[in-house]
N, C-alpha and C positions, 0 to 999 in steps of 0.2 A: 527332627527334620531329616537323620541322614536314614529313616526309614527307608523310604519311600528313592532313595538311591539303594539302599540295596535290595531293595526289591526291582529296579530295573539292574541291577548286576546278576541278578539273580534270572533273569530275563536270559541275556546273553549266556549264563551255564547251561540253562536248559538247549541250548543250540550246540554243546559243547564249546566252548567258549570260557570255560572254567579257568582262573588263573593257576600256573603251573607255581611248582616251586621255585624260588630263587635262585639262580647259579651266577656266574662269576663271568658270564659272555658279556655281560653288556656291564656298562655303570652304576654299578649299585646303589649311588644316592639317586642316580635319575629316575630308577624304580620303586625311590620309599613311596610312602603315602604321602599324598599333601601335606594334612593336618595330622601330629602324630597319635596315640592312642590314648594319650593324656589330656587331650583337647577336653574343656570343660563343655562345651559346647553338643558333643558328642554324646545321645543318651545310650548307655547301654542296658540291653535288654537281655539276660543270660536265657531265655527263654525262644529267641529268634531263632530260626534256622540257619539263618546264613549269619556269616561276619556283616561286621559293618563296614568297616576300610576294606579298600581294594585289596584283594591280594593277601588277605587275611585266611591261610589256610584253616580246616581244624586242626585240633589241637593233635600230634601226633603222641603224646607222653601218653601213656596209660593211665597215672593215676590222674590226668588234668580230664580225656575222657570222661572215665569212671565218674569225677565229679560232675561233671557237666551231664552224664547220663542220669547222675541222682536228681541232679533238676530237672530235667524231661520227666520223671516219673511222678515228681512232686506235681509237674502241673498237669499230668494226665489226672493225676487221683484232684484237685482241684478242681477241673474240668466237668471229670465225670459227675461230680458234690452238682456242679452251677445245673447240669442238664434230667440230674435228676429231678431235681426241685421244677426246674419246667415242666418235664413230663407229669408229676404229682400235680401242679399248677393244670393242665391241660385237662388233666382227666377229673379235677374236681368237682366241675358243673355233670357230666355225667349221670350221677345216681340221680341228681334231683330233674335233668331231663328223660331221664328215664321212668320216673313217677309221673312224669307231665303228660307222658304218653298215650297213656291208657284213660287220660280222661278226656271231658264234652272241648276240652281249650287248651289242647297238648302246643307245646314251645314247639317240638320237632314233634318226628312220627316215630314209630318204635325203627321202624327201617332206615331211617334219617339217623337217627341216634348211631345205630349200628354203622352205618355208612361212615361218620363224621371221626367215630371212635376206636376204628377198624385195626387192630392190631395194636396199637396203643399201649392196651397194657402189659401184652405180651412185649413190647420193645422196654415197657417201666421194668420189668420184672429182667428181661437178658441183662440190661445194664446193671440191676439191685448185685443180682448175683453176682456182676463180673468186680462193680464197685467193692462189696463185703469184701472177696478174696483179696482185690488188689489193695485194700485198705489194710488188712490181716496179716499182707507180706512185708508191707513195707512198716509197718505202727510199730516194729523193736527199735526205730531208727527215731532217735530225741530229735523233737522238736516238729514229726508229726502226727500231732493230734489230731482228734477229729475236726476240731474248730478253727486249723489251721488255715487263715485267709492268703489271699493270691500275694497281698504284698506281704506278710509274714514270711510266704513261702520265698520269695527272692528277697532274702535277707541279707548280708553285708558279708562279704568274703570269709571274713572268721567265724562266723555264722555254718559257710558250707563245709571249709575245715571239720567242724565238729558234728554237724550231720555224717559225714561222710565216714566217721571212727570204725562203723559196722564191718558187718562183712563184704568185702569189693567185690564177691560172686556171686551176690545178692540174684535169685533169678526170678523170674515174673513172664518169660517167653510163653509156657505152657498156658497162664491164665490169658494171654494175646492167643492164641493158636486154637483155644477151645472156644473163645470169644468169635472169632472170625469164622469158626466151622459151624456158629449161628445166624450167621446174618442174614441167612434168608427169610426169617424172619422179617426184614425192612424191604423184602421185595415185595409182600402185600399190600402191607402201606403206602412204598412207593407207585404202583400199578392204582391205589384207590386214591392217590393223592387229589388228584385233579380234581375227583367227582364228591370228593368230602370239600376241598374248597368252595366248588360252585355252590352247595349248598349253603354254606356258612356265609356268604357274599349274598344271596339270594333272602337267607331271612334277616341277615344284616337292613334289607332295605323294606323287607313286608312285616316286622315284625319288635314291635319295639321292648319289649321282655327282653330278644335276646341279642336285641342291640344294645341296649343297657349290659347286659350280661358279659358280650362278648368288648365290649372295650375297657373292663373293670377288673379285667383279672391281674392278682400280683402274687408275686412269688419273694420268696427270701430268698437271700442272698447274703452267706460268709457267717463270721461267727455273732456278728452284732446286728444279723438280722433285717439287714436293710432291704424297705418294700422298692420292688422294682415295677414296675406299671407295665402287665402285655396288653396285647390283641390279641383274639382267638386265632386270626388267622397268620398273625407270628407265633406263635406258636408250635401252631401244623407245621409252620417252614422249620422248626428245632430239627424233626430228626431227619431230613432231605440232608439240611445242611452236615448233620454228626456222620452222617454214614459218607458221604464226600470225604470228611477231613480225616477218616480212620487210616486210609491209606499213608495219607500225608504224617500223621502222629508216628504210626511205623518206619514210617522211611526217616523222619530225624532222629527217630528210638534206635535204630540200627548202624544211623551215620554215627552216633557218641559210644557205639559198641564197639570194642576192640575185636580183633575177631578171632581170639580165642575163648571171647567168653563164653560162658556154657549158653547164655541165649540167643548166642550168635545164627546159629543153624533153625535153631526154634521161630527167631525172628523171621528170618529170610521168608520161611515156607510161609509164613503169617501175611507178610506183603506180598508175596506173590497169590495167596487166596483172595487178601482183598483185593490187589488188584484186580484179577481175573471177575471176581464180581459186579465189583465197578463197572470195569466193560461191558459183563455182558448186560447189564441194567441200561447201557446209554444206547446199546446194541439195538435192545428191544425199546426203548422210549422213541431211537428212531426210525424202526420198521414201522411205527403207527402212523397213523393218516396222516397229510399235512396239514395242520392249523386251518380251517375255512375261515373267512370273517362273511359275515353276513351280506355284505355288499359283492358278494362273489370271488374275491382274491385272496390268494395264496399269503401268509406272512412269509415276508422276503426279508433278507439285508442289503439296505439301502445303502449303508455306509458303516466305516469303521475306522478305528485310528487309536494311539496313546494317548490320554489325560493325564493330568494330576488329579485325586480327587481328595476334597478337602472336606476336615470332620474335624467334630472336635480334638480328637487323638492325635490328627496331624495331619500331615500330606502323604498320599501314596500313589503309586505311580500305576495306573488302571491302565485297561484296554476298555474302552465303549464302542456299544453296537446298537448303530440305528434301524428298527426293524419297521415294519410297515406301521403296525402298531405302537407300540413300544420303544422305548430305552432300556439297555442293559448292559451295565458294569458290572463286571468281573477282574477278580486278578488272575494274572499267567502264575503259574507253580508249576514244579516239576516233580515226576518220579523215577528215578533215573534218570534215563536220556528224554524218558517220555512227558513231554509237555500236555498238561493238563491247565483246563480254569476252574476258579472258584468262582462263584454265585457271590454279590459283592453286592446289590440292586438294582433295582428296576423302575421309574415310572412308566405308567401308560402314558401314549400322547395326548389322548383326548384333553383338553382344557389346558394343555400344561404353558407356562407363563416364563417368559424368558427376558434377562436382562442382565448387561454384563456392564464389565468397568475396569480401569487400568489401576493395576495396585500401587499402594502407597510406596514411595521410595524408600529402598533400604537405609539399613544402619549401616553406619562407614564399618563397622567392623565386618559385618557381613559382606560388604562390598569391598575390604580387604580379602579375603578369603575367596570370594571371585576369580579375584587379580592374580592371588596365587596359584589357581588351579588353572588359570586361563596362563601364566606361563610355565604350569608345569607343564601345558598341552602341547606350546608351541617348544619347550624343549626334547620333548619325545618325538616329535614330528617331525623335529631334526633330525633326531639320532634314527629313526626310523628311515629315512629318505638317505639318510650317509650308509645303512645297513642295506638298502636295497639296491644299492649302485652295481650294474654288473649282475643285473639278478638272473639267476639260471637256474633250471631247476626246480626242487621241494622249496617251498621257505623255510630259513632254518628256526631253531627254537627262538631265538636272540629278536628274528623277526617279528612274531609270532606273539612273544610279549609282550615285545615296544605297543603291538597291535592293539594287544587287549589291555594296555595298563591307556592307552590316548581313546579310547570307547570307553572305557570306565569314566573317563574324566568328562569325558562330552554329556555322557550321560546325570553326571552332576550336576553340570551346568544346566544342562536342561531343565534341570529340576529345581533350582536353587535361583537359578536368575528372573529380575523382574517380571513380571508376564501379566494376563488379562484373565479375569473371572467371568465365570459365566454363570447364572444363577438359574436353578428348575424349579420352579414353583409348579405344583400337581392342586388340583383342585382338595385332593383325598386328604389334602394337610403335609403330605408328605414333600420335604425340599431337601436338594443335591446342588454343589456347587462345585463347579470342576475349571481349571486351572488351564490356560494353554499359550506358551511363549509367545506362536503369531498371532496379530491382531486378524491378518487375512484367515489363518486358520480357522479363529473364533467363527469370522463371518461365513464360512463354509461351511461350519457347522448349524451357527443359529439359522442360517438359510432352509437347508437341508433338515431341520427339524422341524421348524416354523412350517415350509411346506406340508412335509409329513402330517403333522397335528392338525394344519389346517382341512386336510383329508380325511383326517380320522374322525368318527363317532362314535364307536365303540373301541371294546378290547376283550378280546377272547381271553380268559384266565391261562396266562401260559404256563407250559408244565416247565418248570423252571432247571429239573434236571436235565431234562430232552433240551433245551432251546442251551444253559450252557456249556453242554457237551460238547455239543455241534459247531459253538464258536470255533474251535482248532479249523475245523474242515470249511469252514464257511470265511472265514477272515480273510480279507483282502491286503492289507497291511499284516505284515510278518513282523516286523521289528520298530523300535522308536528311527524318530530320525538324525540316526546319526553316519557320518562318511568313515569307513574303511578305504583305507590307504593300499591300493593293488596295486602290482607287480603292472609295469609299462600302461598306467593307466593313461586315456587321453586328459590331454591337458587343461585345467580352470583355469580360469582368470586369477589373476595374482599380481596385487596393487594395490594402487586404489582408483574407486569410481566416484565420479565429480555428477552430482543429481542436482539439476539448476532447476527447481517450480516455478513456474513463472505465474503461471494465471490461469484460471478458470469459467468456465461460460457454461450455460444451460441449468443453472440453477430455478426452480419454479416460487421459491419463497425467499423473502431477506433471512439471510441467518453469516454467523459466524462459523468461519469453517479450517480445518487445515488436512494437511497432507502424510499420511504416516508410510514412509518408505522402509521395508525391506529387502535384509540379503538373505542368501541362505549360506551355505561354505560352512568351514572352519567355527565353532564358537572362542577364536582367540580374542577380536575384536567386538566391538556394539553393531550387531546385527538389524538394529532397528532404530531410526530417527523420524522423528517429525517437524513441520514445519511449525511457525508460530499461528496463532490466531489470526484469521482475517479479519477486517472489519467489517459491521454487520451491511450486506449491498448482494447485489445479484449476479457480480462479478467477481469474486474476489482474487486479488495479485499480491503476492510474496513474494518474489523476486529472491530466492532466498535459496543457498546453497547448500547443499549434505555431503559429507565426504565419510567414505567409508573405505578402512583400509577389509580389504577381504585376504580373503586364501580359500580356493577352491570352488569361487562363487560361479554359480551357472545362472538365476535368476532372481530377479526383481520383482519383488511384490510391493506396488500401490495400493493403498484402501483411502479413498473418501470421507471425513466425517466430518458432520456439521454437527453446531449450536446455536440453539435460537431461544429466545428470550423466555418460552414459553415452556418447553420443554426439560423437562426434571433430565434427563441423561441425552447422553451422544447420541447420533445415529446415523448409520454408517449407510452412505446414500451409493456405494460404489465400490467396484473393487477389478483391479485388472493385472496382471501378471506378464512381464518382460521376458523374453531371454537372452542371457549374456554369451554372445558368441562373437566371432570374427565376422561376421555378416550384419551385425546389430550394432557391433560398440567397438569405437575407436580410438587413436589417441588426439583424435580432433573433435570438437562441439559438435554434435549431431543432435538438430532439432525433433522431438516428437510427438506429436497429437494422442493421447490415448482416449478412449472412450470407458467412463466407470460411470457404468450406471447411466442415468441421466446427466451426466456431467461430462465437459472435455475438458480436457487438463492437458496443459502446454505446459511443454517442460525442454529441457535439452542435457544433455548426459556424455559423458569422458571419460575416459578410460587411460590411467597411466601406470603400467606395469615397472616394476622396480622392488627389489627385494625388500622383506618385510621387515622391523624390529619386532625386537620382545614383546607381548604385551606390556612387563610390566613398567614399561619406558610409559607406557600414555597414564591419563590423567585419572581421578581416582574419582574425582568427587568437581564438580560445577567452578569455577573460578568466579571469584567475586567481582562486581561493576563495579559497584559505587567505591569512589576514592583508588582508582586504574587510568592509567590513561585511555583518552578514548580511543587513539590507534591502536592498542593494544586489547582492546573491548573488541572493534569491530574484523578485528583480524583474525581471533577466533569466531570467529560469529561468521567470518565471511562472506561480509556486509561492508557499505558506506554510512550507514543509518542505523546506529545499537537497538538490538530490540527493544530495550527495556523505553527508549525512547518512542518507538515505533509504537510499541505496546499503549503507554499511557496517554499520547495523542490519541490513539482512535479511539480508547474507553471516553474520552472527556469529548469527542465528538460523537460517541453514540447517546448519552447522556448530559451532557454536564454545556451543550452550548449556550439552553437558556436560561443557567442558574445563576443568581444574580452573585457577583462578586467573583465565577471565577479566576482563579489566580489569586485574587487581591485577599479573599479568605482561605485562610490555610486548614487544613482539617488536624483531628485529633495528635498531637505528637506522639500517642503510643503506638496508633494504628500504621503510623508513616513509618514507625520506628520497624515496627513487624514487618511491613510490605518490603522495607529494603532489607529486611533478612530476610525474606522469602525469594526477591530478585539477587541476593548474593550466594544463596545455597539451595534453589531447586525454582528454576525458571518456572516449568509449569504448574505448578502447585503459587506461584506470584499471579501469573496470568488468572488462576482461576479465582483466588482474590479477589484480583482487578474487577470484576461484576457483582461484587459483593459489597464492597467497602462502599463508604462516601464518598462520593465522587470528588471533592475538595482533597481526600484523604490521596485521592489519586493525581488531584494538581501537583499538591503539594510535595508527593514525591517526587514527581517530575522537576520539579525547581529544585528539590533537594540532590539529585543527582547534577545536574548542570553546577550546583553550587560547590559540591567535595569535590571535582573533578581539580587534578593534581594542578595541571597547568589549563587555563580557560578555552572556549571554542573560541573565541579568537584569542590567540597571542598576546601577551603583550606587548610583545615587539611591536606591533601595527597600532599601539594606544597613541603614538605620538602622532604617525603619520595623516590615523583617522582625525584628531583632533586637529591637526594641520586643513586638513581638505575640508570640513566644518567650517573651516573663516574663509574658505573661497568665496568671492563675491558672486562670480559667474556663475547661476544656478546649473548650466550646463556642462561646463570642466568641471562642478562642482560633483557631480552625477557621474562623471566618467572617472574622477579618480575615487570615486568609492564603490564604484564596479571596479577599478581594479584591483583596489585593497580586496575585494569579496575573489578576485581569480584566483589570486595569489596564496589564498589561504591552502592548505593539505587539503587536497580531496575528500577524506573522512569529518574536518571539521566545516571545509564547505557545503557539503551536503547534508550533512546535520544540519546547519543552518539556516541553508532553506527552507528544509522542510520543516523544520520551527516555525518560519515565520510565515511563510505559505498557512500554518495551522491558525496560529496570531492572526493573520487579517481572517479567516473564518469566522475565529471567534468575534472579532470586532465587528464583523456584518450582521450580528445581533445583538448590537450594545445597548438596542433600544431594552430589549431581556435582561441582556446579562450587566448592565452599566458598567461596560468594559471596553472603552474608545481605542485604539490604539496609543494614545499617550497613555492611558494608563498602564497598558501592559506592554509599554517598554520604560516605563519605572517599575517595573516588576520585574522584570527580564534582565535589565541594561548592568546592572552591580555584578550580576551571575556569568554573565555572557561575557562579558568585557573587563580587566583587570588590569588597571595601571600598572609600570614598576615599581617594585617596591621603595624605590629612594623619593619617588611623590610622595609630596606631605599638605599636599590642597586639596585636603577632600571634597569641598563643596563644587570646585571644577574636576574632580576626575567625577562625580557623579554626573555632573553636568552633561560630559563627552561621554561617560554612558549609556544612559538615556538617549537623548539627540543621534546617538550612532545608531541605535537600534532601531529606533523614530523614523528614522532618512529610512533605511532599508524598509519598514515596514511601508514605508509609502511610497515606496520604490516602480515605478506602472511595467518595468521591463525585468523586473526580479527573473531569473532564471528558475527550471522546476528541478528538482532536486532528484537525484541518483539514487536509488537504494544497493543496488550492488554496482560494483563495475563494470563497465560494457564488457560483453565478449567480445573479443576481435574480429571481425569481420572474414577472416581469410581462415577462421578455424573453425566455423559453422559449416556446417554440411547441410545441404537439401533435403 
């Protein structure tokens, strides 16, 4: 996992951005690492370029170095072992299409051949040579052999101890220096690359010999020989991609060089050839014509931004470029100060099939580790803002740190925190799935792709070096998103903002829907909430409050998304973007209309500035319903009406009206048992349940909650009084004093209440269905809802005044309608 952060730290070196070494200005523990270097959690790879914790310099000791440099050389000669066996792999159909040639039913043509296999073996043969010598220098050193595989080769600390016993001047520059004074060699190649792929694509589709052919090649791999399954035309991309990475090899061969070693000097001239090569190869890829696509336009860049992109191997933190035709991911790398990409993948657009989803909730430990980095953020953000007071001048180093140790941390977060998948299905077989925090971002993407694709029909084979070259100068997006803290910047919002959903219009189909709101600012706090489930109607109202403490927040992003009965995933019908200023947002209720999509969404929003706490004062993980009071339920929830209340009413009114007994049959006791673990430790993953289960299964939780509740929805302090106003003779005073037994109740459990019963006579207007009268389901109800005090010992009458209480209200003709949140005050709404 903590790859793909340091490859966005690695991001910010390439801008100079590199963290400095330690000194004695600021706080020293505020500067450790999160998590320390012993975290088990933490893979290390002695093979990476960069550290993996912040602020992980190299190793300054010579003989730690030297070691570390013996393993760099270990996986070059490793390396060069896996690319030989490609290129042997590549060139072995060769001799037998070149027999094919010359007869009545030739595979290719003799000039096809030649095309396809165009320097080829001249590149087997540079590498043979460079492989032999650098295998030659380094085989006096135990343990390696020729058979030595990649995990052999990163063996266990005592392991590199003993490799390391040789000579520490061990030198190998010369064979890098004469290697690179070859490489022109890979500019013929690269110049025929294009026109050997078109071929190989071309008889891929006219030709089924060497379609057969071309998808069956395998190569070994290590000392046990394991077959590996290419493509002809992965293949061809091996050596685009080796001569790309020769620079990169150099430059971390040179960073574990101390610099008097004797290959020190050797090196250097070595990286500065290939670099100079490098360029002038992208120099020339983009003097050539622009790309035509047949339909007469140019390939352009549509769009660009940070991914994660997710692989078996793990997470890594991509730059993707949407082109006219195409997708293409790449990573940022550097060579010295000069930022460079890597070629990483591509689909075409043509056919490609999109479909995304909100990932599963983390593990608490994970989501400890969060917590920690989210207050080490907001303690650098102190110390940083205490160091900037009075600022004049250069920043000094102490600033400068604080700077880059709170971008480190953002950038973890970004990386590590929940977020949304996006799935690329390509016709050609080929799938990508790439990772992105905002739900609105996703949708600005699938948009902007889906567009694209829908335009495209073909795809020019792109020359893959030319088109990743060019990302540096073509990107729009320079950096992930995250905020740098400047000297007298103007001012963000800083508080918290109150987002009240109310209700929705313009829907064209019944479906279930909610509301996913985000912030941007600070990642100290949860940057993203959504509302619950609507029920399934044309209209749907939440009434339903989000509070979100910020720091730094300037805008609001809303997305739209419905569910309907039929449809297998979400789908996101909308999407609109707020700004948070002094002109928008106040510390009084301000009403708003927005427009997403075909839908208007009424909402209103508040604004209360007031200094922030720590993060790691808030909550870690969901607080449990069942068996809490319910003021205490609906007061995080800030509501009158618990959802989980909310929730299994309207599943049992989109389903369950005409099912005969409900209530009165209970469903499975393991399924109920499951559901209230799902509503005590991650609401939406309950709600999505709730459409799944039995619908009994879903009564029954519903009475199960009403029933563990600590102290009843009504009191029992009111069991005497109601039971009192039950023997009024006067049907009339009889009615009035159990309206006001129902005023007198707390607001949270009066409103509960209603809306129970309000749901009760629904159901009971199809009792003809459901053989569910209202007397029967307030002997279902009436035990649950109502609780003697404990010193009654006449059960047969406290059930009695159960029942009959609930009874009276359910046939109540002027029953009140029920509250879901609290009014807003009238005199704090704005126009």
């Amino acid at each position: 996992m903590m790859e793909l952060y340091t490859e966005a730290v690695e991001y910010l070196r390439s801008y100079s951005l590199s963290p400095v070494a330690e000194d004695k200005i600021v706080n020293s523990a505020l500067l450790e690492d999160v998590f320390s270097e012993e975290t088990v959690w933490v893979p290390y790879n002695l093979l990476e370029s960069e550290p993996h914790l912040p602020s992980s310099p190299t190793p300054s000791n010579p003989d730690d170095l030297l070691q570390k440099r013996l393993v760099v050389l270990k996986g070059v000669l490793i390396s060069e072992e896996i690319y030989l066996t490609e290129l042997e792999t590549l060139l072995t159909p060769m001799k037998a299409l070149k027999a094919t040639a010359g007869t009545s039913q030739p595979v290719l043509s003799t000039e096809q051949v030649r095309t396809v296999f165009y320097q080829i073996p001249e590149l087997r043969d540079l590498h043979k040579d460079f492989y032999t010598s650098f295998r030659t220098r380094l085989h006096p050193f135990k343990g390696l052999d020729q058979g030595l595989t990649l995990q052999q080769g990163l063996g266990m600390e005592e392991g590199l101890v003993q490799l390391y016993q040789g000579d520490p001047q061990l030198s190998v520059g010369d064979l890098f220096l004469k290697f690179v004074n070859q490489l022109g060699v890979y500019r013929g190649f690269i110049d025929n690359y294009e026109n050997a792929v078109k071929i190989v694509q071309k008889c891929m589709q006219s030709d089924q010999r060497f379609r057969t052919l071309a998808e069956s090649m395998m190569s070994s791999k290590g000392s046990d020989n394991v077959k590996t399954k290419y493509t002809f035309e992965a293949l061809l991309y091996k050596p685009l991609d080796r001569v790309m990475k020769t620079t990169l090899v150099l430059h971390d061969l040179l960073k574990h060089t101390p610099p008097d070693h004797p290959d020190s000097v050797s090196l250097q001239e070595s990286l500065r050839l290939s670099g100079s090569f490098l360029s002038g190869v992208n120099e020339r890829s983009q003097c050539k014509r622009a790309v035509m696509l047949s339909r007469g336009e140019r390939r352009q860049l549509m769009r660009d931004g940070f991914v994660v992109d997710v692989c078996e191997s793990g997470h890594s933190l991509r730059h993707l470029f949407l082109y006219t035709d195409l997708l293409l991911c790449v990573k940022l790398t550097s060579t010295g100060r000069q930022a460079q990409y890597r070629f990483c993948w591509y689909l075409p657009l043509v056919g490609l099939k999109l479909q995304w989803a909100a990932e599963q909730q983390q593990s608490s430990e994970c989501q400890m580790k969060i917590s920690k980095t989210r207050d080490k953020m907001y303690q650098l953000k102190q110390a940083l803002q205490q160091h900037m007071k009075g600022y004049k001048g250069s920043v000094s180093r102490a600033v400068e740190r604080l700077r880059r140790k709170l971008e480190e941390c953002e950038l973890w977060l970004l990386t590590h925190t929940p977020s949304f998948t996006l799935d690329l299905h390509s016709p050609n077989g080929k799938s990508h799935t790439i990772r992105l925090y905002s739900l609105y971002d996703l949708d600005e993407w699938k948009e902007a792709i889906e567009k694209q694709s829908g335009k495209s029909n073909e795809t020019v084979p792109p020359d893959l070096l030319s088109v990743t070259s060019s990302c540096i100068k073509l990107r729009m997006t320079q950096q992930p998103p995250i905020h740098r803290v400047q000297p007298n910047e103007c001012s963000r919002e800083c508080g918290s903002i109150y987002v009240m959903v109310h209700s929705a219009c313009g829907l064209q189909h019944l479906c279930s829907a909610y509301v996913c709101v985000e912030v941007d600012g600070f990642e100290f706090y949860d940057r993203r909430k959504q509302t619950c489930l609507s029920t399934f109607c044309l209209t749907p109202q939440w009434d339903e409050e989000l509070v979100f403490q910020v720091d730094g927040a300037q805008q609001l992003f809303l997305v739209f998304v419905s569910q309907s009965e039929s449809d297998t995933q979400d789908v996101i019908l909308g999407r609109a973007v707020f700004k948070l200023d002094s002109d928008n947002i106040y510390k009084k209720w301000k009403k708003i209309t927005c427009t997403l999509g075909q839908v208007e969404l009424n909402l209103s929003i508040k604004y209360l500035p007031h200094p922030l706490e720590a993060p790691s004062s808030t909550r870690l993980v969901q607080e449990p319903v069942f068996g809490v009071q319910i003021g205490q339920v609906t007061k995080q929830e800030g509501v009158l009406v618990p959802h989980i209340v909310r929730s299994c009413v309207e599943e049992v009114e989109r389903r369950g009206l005409n099912e005969e007994g409900i209530y009165r049959i209970s469903g499975a006791s393991s399924e109920i048992k499951a559901l209230k673990h799902a509503f005590n430790t991650n609401f939406r993953e309950a709600v999505s349940k709730l459409r799944s289960v039995d619908v009994n299964t879903v009564s029954g939780t519903l009475k199960l909650y009403f029933r563990e509740l600590p102290l009843s929805l009504i009191p029992s302090e009111q069991f005497q009084d109601l039971s009192d106003a039950l023997d009024i003779a006067d049907p009339i005073l009889r009615a009035n004093t159990m309206q006001t037994s129902l005023k007198d109740l707390p607001d949270v459990n009066r409103n509960t209440l209603l809306f129970l019963l309000h749901h009760l006579r629904r159901v009971a207007e199809r009792q003809e269905q459901n053989k569910m009268p209202l007397s029967n389901l307030a002997t279902v109800f009436g035990p649950s809802l109502l609780r003697p005090p404990v010193d009654r010992v006449d059960i047969s009458q406290e059930v009695e005044v159960q029942v009959h209480v609930i009874y009276h209200y359910l046939q109540c003709q002027n029953l009140p309608e029920a509250l879901l949140i609290k009014p807003l005050d009238i005199e704090e709404i704005e126009p």
